[in-house]
C-alpha positions in Angstrom: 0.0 0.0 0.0 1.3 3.7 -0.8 0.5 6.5 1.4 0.6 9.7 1.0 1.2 11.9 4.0 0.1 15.7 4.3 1.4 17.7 7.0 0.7 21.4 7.8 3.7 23.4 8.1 2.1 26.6 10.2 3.4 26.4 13.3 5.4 23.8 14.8 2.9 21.6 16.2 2.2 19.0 13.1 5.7 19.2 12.5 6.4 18.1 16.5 4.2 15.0 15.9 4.7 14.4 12.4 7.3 11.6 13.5 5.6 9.4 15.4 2.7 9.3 13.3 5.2 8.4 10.8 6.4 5.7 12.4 2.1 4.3 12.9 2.0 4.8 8.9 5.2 2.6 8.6 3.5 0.1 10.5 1.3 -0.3 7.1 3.5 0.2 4.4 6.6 0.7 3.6 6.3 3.3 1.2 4.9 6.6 2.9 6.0 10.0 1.1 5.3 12.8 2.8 4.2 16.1 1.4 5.0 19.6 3.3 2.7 22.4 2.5 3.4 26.1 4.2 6.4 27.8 5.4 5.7 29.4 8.9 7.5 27.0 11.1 10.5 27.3 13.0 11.6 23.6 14.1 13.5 21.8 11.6 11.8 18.7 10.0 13.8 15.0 10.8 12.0 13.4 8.1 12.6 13.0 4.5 10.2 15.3 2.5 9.0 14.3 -0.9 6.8 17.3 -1.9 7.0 21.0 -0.6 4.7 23.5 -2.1 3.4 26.8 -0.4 -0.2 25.7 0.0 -1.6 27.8 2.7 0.0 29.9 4.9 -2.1 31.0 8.0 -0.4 34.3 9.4 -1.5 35.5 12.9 -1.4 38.4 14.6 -1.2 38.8 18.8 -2.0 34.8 18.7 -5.2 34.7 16.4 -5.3 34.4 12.7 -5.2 37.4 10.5 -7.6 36.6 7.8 -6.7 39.7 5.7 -3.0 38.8 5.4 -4.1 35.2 5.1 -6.3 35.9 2.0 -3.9 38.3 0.6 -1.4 35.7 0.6 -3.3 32.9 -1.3 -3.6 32.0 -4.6 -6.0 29.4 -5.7 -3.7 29.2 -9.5 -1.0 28.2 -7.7 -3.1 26.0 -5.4 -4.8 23.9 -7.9 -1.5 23.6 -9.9 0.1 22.2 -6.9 -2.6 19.6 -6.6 -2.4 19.1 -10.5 1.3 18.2 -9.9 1.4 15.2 -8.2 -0.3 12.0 -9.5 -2.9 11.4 -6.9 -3.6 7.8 -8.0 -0.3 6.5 -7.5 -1.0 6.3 -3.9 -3.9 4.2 -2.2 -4.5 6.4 0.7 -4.1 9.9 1.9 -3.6 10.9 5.3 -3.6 14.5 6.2 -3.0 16.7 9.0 -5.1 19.6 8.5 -2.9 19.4 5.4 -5.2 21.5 1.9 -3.3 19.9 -0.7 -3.5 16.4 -0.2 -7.0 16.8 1.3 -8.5 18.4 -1.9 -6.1 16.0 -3.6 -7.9 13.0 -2.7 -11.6 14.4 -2.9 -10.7 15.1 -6.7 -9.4 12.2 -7.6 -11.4 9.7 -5.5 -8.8 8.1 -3.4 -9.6 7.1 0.1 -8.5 9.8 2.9 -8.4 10.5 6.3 -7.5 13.2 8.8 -5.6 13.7 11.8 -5.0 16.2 13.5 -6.3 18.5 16.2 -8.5 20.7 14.0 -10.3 17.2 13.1 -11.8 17.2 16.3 -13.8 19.6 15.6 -15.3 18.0 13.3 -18.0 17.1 16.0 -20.3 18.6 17.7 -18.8 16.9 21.7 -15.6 18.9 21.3 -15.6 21.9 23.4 -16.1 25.2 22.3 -16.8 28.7 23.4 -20.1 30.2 24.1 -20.0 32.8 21.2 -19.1 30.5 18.1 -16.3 32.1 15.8 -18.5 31.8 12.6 -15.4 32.2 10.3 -13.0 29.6 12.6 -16.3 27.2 12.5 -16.3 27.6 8.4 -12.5 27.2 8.6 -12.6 24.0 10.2 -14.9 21.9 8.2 -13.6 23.0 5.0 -9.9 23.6 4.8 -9.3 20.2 5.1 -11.2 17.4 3.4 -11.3 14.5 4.2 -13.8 11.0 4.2 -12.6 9.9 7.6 -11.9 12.3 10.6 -9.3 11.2 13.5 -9.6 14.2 16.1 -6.8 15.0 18.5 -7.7 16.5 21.6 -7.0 16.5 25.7 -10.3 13.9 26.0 -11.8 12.2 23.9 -14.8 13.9 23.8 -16.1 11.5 20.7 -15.1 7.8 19.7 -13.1 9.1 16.7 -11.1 11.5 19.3 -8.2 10.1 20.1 -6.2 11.9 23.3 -2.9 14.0 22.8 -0.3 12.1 20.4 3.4 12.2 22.9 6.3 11.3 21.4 8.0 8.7 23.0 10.9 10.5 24.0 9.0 12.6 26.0 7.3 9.5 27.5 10.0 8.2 28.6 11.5 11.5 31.1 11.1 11.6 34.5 9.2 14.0 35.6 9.4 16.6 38.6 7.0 18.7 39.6 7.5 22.1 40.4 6.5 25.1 41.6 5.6 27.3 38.1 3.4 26.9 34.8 4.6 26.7 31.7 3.4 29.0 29.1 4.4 28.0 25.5 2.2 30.7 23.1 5.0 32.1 21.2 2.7 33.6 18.9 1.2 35.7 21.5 2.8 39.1 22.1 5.2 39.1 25.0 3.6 42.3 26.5 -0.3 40.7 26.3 1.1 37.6 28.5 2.7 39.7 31.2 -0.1 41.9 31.8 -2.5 39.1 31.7 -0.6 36.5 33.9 0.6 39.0 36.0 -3.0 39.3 37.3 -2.2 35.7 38.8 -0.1 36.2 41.8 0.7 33.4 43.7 2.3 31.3 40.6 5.6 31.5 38.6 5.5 30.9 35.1 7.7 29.9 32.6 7.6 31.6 29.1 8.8 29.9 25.5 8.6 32.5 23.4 9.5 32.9 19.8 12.7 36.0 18.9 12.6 37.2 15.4 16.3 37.5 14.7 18.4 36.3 11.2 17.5 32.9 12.9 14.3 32.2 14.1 15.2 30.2 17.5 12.8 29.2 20.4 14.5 31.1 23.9 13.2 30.3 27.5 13.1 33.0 30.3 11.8 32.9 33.8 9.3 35.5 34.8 8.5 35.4 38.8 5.4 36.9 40.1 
């Protein structure tokens, strides 16, 4: 069996996970190629990428999306040529993580598919949300990627095709200490937004991860005692 494996490259998230799904896929075939679609990640991939287009880049601004930008940015040519590039039917199934190209891929030319990823989740109605719906995130959401089968990531599983977090097991495998702070890892969030909110809270410490725009984007850690 040949799979084809979409991955969303805003953010670092699906790239995070991307390897131990990897090694699941593997499990199946031996022949998984892996397509890469979007260029707003820092973390450096460890796998071997067979396709990287542009695809969609979602740009945010003070940790939400900014749809204007985002729009701006897109262009459906481009888009439908990089779908037109790649022989679909080659492959027996497509698995993508909230990945556009292979998603729309598959729908057009009929070969089986399935998502994973986080978004998926909310592709039913038990995942959480808030009490003012984001009619635009909503439409987001059920359309950017699409897919016949829907494998939701989440903290619970909320539904029976919610599975919980994916950790790699590296990460399963380190002893753990507790201690006296939270960690905050939203470095798309401005700095100055998550000291004056958290500074609000003042019987905790908190560790930041935030992101530094310099010649090379880099991931730094600082302490911030309240």
């Amino acid at each position: 069996m040949n799979i084809l494996y979409g991955i969303q490259g805003t953010g670092n998230g699906h790239i995070a996970k991307a390897p131990t799904i990897l090694s699941i896929l593997k499990k199946f075939s031996s022949n998984v190629d892996i397509l890469l679609s979007s260029n707003n990640y820092s973390l450096k991939p460890s796998f071997n990428i067979v396709y990287k287009k542009k695809g969609i880049t979602f740009f945010t601004k003070n940790g939400r999306i900014n749809y204007l930008k985002t729009l701006k940015d897109f262009n459906i040519s481009r888009f439908k040529k990089d779908i037109n590039n790649i022989d679909f039917n080659n492959y027996d199934l497509i698995v993508s993580d909230f990945e556009p190209i292979t998603s729309w891929g598959a729908k057009q030319n009929n070969v089986p598919s399935i998502q994973i990823s986080h978004q998926a989740s909310f592709k039913y109605l038990e995942s959480p949300r808030p009490f003012f719906k984001n009619f635009i995130g909503e439409t987001i959401l059920n359309n950017y990627c699409s897919c016949i089968e829907n494998i939701g990531i989440h903290y619970k599983q909320y539904n029976k095709n919610i599975s919980e977090p994916i950790i790699n097991d590296t990460l399963k495998n380190v002893k753990i200490n507790e201690k006296n702070h939270i960690t905050v890892y939203l470095p798309w969030v401005l700095e100055s937004q998550l000291i004056k909110e958290l500074s609000k809270e003042k019987k905790w410490n908190f560790i930041f991860f935030l992101r530094i725009y310099l010649k090379l984007n880099v991931m730094v850690k600082f302490l911030f005692f309240l």
